[in-house]
TORKOL-4160 file (C-alpha; in steps of 0.2 Angstrom, whole numbers, padded with zeros to 4 digits, m for minus):
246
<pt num="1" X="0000" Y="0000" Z="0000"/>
<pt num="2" X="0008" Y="0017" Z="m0007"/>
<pt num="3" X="0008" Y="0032" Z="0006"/>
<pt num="4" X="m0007" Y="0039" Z="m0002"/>
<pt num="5" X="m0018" Y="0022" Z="m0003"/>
<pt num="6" X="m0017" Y="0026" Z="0016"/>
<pt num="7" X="m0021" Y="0040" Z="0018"/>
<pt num="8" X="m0036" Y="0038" Z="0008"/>
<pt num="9" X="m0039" Y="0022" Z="0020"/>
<pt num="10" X="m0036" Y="0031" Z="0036"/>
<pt num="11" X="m0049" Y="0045" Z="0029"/>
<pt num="12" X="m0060" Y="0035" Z="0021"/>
<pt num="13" X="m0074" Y="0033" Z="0034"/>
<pt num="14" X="m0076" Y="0053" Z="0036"/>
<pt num="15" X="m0079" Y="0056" Z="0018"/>
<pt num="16" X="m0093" Y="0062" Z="0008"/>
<pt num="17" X="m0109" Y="0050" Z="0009"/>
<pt num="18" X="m0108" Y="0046" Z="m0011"/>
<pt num="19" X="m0091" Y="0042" Z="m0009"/>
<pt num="20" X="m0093" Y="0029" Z="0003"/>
<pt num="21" X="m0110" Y="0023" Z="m0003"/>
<pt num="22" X="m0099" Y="0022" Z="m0021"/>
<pt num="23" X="m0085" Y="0011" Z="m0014"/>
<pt num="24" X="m0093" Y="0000" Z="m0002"/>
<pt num="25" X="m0107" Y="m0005" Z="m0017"/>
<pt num="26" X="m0090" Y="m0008" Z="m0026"/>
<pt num="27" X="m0081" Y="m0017" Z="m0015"/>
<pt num="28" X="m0096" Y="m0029" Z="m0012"/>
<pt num="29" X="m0099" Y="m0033" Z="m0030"/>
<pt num="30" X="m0080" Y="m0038" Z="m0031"/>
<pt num="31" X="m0081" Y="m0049" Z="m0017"/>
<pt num="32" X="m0098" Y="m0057" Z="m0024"/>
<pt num="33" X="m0089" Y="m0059" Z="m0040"/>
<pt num="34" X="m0081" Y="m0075" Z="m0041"/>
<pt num="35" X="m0081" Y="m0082" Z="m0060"/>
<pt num="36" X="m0065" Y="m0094" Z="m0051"/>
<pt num="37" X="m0054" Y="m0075" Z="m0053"/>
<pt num="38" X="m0044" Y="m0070" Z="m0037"/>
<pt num="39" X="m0043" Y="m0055" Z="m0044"/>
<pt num="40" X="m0055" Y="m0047" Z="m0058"/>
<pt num="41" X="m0049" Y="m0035" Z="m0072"/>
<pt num="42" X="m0060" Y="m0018" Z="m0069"/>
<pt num="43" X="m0062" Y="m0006" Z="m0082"/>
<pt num="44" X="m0063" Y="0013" Z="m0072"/>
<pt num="45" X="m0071" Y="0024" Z="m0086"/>
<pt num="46" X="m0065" Y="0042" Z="m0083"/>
<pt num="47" X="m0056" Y="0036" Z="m0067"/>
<pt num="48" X="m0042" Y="0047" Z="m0070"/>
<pt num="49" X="m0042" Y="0054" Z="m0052"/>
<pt num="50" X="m0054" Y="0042" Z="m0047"/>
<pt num="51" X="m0055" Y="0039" Z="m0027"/>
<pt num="52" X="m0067" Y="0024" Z="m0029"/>
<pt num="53" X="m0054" Y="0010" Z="m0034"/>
<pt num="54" X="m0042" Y="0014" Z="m0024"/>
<pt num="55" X="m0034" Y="m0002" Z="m0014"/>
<pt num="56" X="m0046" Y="m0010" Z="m0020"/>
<pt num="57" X="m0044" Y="m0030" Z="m0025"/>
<pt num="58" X="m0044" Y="m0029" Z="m0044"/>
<pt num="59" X="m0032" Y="m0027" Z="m0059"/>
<pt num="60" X="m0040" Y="m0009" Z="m0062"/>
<pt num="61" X="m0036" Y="0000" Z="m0080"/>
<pt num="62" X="m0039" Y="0017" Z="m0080"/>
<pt num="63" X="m0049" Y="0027" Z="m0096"/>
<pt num="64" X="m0051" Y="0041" Z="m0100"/>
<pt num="65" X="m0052" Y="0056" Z="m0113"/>
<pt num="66" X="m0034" Y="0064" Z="m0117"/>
<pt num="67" X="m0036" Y="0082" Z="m0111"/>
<pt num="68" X="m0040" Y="0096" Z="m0125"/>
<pt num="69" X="m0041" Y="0114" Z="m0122"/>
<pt num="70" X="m0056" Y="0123" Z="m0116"/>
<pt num="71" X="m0069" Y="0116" Z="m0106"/>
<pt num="72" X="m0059" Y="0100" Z="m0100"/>
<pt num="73" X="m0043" Y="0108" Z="m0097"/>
<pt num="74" X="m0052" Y="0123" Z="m0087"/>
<pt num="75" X="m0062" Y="0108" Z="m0075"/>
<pt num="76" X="m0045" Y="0099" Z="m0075"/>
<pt num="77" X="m0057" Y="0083" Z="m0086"/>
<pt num="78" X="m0044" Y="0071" Z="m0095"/>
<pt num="79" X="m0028" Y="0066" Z="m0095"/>
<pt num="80" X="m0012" Y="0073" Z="m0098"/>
<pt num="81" X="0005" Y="0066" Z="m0096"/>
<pt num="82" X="0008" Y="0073" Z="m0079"/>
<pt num="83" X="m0007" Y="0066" Z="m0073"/>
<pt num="84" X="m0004" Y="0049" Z="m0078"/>
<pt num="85" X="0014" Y="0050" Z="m0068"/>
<pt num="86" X="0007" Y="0054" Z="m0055"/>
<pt num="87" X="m0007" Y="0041" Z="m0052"/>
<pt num="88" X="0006" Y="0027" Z="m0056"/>
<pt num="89" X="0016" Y="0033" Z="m0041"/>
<pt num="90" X="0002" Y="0035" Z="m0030"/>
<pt num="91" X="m0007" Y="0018" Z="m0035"/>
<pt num="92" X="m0002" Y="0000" Z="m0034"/>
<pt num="93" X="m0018" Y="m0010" Z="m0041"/>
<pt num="94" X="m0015" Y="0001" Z="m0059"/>
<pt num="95" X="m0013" Y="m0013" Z="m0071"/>
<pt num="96" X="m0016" Y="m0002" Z="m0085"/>
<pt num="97" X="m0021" Y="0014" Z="m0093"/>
<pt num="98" X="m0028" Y="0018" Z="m0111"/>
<pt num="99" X="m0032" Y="0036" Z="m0118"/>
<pt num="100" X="m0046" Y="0037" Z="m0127"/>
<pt num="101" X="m0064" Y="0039" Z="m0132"/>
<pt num="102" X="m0076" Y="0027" Z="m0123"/>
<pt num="103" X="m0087" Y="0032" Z="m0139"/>
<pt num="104" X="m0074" Y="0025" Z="m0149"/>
<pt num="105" X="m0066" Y="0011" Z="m0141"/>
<pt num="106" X="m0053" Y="0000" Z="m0149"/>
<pt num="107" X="m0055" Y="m0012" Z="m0133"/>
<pt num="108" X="m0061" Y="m0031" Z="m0136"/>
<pt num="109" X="m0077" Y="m0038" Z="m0132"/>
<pt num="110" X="m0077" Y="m0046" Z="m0115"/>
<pt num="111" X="m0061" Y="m0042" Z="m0109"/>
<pt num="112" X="m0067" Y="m0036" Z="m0090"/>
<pt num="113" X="m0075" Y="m0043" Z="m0077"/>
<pt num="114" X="m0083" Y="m0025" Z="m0074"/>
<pt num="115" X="m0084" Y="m0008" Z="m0078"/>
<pt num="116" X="m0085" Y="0007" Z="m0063"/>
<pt num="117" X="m0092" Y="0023" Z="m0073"/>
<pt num="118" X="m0093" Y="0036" Z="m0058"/>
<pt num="119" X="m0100" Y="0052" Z="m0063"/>
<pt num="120" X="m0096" Y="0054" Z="m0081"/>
<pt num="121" X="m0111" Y="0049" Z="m0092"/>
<pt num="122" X="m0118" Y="0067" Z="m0090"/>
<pt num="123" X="m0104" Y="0074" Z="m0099"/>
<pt num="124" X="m0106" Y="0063" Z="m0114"/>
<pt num="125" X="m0114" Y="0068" Z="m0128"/>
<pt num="126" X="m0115" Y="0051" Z="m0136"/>
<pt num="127" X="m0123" Y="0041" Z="m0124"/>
<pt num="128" X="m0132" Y="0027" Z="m0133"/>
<pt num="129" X="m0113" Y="0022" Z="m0140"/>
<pt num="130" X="m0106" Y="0025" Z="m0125"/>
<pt num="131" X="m0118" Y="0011" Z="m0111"/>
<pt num="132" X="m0116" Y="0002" Z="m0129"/>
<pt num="133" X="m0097" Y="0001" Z="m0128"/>
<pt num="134" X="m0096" Y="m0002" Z="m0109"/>
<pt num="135" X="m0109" Y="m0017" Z="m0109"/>
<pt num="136" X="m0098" Y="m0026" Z="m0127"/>
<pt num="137" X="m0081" Y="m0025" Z="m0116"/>
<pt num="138" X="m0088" Y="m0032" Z="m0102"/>
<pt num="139" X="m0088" Y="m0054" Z="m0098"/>
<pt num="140" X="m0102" Y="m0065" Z="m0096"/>
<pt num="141" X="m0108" Y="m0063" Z="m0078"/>
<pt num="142" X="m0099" Y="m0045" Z="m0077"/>
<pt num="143" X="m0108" Y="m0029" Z="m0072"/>
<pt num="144" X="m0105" Y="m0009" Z="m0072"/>
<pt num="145" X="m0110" Y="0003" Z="m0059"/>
<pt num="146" X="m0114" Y="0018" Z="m0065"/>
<pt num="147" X="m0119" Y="0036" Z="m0055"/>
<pt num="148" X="m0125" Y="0053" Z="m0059"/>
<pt num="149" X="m0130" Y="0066" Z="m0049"/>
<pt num="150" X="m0145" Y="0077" Z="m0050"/>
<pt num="151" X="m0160" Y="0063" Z="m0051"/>
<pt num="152" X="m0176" Y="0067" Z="m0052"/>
<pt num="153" X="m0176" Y="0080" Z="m0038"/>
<pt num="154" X="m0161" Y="0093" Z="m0039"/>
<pt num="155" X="m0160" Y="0098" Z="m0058"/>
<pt num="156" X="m0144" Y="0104" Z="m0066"/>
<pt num="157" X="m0154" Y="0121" Z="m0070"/>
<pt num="158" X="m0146" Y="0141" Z="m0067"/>
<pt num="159" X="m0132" Y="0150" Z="m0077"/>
<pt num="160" X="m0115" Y="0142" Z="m0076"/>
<pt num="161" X="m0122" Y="0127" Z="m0068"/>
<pt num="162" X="m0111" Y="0114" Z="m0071"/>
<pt num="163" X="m0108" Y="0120" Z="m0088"/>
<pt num="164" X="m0099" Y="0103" Z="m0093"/>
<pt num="165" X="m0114" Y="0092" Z="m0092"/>
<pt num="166" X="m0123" Y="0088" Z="m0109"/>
<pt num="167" X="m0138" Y="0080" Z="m0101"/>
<pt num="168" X="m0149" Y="0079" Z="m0083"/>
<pt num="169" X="m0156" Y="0060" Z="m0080"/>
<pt num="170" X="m0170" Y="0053" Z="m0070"/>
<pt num="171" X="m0172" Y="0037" Z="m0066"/>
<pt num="172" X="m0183" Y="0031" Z="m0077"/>
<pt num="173" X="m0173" Y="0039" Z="m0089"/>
<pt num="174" X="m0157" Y="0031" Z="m0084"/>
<pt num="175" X="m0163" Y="0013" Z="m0082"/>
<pt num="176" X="m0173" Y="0014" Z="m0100"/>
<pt num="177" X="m0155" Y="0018" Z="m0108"/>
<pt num="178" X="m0147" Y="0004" Z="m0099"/>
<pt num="179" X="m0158" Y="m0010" Z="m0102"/>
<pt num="180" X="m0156" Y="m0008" Z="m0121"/>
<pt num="181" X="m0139" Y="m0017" Z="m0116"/>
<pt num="182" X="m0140" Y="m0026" Z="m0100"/>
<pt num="183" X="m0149" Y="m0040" Z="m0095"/>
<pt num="184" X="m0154" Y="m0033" Z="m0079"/>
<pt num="185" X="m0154" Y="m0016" Z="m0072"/>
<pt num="186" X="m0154" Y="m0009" Z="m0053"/>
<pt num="187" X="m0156" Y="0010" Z="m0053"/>
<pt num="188" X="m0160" Y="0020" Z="m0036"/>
<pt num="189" X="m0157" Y="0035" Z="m0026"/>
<pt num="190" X="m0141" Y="0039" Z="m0017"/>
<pt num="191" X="m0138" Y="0050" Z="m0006"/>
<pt num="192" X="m0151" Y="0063" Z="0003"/>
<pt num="193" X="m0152" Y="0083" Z="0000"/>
<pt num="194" X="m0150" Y="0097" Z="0014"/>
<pt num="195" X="m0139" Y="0106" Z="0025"/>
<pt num="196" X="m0129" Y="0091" Z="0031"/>
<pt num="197" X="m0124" Y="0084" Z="0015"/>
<pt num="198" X="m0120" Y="0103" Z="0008"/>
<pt num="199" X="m0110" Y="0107" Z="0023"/>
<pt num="200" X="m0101" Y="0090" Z="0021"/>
<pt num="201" X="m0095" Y="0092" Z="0002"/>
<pt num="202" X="m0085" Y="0109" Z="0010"/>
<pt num="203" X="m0066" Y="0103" Z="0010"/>
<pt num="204" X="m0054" Y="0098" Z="0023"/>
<pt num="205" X="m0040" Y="0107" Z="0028"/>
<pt num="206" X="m0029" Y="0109" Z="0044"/>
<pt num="207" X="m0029" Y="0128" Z="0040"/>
<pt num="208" X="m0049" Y="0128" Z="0045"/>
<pt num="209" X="m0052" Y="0116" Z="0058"/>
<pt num="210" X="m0069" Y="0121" Z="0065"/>
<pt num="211" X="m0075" Y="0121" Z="0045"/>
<pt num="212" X="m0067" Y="0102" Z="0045"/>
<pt num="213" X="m0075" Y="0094" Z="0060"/>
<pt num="214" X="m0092" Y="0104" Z="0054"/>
<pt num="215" X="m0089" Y="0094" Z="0039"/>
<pt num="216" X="m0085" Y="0076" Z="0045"/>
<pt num="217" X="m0099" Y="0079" Z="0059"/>
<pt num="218" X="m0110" Y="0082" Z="0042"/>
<pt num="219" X="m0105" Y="0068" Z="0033"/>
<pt num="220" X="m0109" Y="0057" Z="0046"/>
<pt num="221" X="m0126" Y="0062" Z="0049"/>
<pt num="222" X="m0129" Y="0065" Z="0031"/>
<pt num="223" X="m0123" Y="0044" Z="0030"/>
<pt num="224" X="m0137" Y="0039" Z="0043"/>
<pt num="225" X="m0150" Y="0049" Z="0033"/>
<pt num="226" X="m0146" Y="0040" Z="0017"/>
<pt num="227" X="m0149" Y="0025" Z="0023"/>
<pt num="228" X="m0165" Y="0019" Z="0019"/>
<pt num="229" X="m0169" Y="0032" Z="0001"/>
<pt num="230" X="m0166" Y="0020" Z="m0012"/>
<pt num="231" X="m0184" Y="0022" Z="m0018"/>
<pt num="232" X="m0186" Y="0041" Z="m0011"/>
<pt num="233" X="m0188" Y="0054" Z="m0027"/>
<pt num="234" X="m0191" Y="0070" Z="m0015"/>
<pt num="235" X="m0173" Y="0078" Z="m0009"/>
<pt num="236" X="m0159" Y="0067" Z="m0015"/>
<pt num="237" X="m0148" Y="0066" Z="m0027"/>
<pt num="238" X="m0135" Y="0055" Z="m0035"/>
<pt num="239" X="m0144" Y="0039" Z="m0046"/>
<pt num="240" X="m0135" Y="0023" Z="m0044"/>
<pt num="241" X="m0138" Y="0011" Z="m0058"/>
<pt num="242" X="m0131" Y="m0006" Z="m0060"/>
<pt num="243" X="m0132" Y="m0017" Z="m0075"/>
<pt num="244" X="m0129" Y="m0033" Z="m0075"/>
<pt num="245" X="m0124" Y="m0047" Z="m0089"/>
<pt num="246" X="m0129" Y="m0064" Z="m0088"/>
């Protein structure tokens, strides 16, 4: 385990409630995966500074889109060479990494066990190719867990809102696209909205210590509040949606 893959461990717990919510699902479908692999080969689309694979127990390869001037470069989306230097240093489960176009992948058919897709099919125009080209790459008896935020109840609506995303989905929306590509499809509600899950997204840093235990206090609240809102459309956000291949 690197320096940073603890660190990342040791904080883990306090984080943001998506982010736990997004590792442990991932961690559990890993360990329910067995297919006779002791380690799976996972696919993290647009996990070029992804915190949910981290030290985790797979053979993860990293894609993403090479970083271009404009709107990418300003949101730091893509990679670029320092990037990729600096992941390899930081990460010891990297098996590989590959810049390119989900929406033109050059990968083969069912060459991973599973796909993690964390907040990125908002920002893609072509979205029918995209869950197209995730669902060909992936093995018989894999799966891919995607989220988006937003949902049916916070909109991505207001000037200069997230100006990167192409497109808002609901659930209904979300588990019609995937089905047209997976046998079966669980999509539900994340996290829940309010005071305690905005305060809890505000950063840490030793520099503002009453502002960091405001935030870990939050985030532990806002945990126990999501428990039970898979099925809740009134305040929350983040869908989760997982599609499965028999």
């Amino acid at each position: 385990m690197t320096q940073y893959e603890y660190m990342r461990w040791f904080t883990f717990s306090l984080m943001p409630t998506h982010l736990v919510t997004v590792r442990n699902n991932i961690k559990q479908l890993l360990k329910e995966h067995k297919k006779g692999k002791t380690i799976p080969d996972v696919l993290d689309v647009g996990g070029r500074k992804s915190p949910y694979t981290i030290n985790l127990p797979a053979n993860v390869t990293l894609l993403d889109v090479p970083q271009e001037e404009g709107t990418r470069e300003a949101l730091n989306l893509g990679f670029t060479k320092d990037i990729l230097t600096t992941i390899q240093k930081k990460r010891s489960n990297i098996k590989d990494v590959v810049i390119e176009d989900m929406t033109k992948s050059t990968l083969p058919d069912a060459s991973y066990d599973a796909v993690v897709c964390i907040e990125v099919i908002e920002h893609v125009v072509e979205d029918d190719v995209f869950v197209k080209n995730i669902a060909k790459v992936i093995d018989k008896g894999g799966w891919a867990y995607f989220t988006t935020p937003n949902g049916d109840y916070i909109k991505n609506e207001g000037p200069n809102k997230n100006p990167d995303h192409v497109r808002h989905y609901t659930r209904l929306e979300l588990q019609t696209l995937l089905e047209k590509y997976f046998d079966s499809v669980d999509v539900h509600y994340g996290v829940k909205t309010g005071k305690y899950r905005v305060q809890g997204l505000k950063s840490y840093s030793v520099k503002r210590p009453i502002q960091t235990l405001q935030s870990i206090f939050s985030n532990i609240i806002n945990r126990m509040q999501s428990k039970d809102v898979a099925d809740t459309e009134e305040e929350t956000a983040h869908l989760i949606a997982i599609g499965y291949k028999d």
